[in-house]
C-alpha positions, 0 to 999 in steps of 0.5 A: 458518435454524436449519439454517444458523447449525449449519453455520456453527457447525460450520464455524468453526475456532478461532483457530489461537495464534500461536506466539512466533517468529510474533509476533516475526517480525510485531512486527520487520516493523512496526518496519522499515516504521515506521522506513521511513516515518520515513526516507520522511518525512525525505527528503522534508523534507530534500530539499523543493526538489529533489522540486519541481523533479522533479514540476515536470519531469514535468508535461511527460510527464505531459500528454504522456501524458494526451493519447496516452491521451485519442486513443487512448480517442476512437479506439475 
């Protein structure tokens, strides 16, 4: 026991510091994911009625598709 708590100390490294442009590069991606979110979330209120009508026509497709998978599993 005494071993194995010496060779995990041993094998763990110290956090490695990040360095500035690192951090700025890792703050600007979160800003541009939370700014497409944001659009993500306006387009689907903007266009409410337009993705009802599209979900709406898939549902066809989308059975079709359960089905053909459904025959296929009861094949084998």
């Amino acid at each position: 026991m005494a071993e194995e708590v010496k060779q995990n100390e041993q094998t763990q490294q110290p956090e490695e510091k990040k360095s500035a442009g690192e951090v700025a590069k890792m703050i600007l991606k979160v800003i541009i994911g939370l700014v497409l979110v944001g659009l993500g979330i306006w387009a689907i209120i903007a266009w409410w009625k337009d993705l009802l009508l599209v979900i709406r026509g898939c549902i066809g497709l989308f059975l079709i598709l359960a089905g053909a998978i459904t025959i296929a599993i009861a094949r084998d």
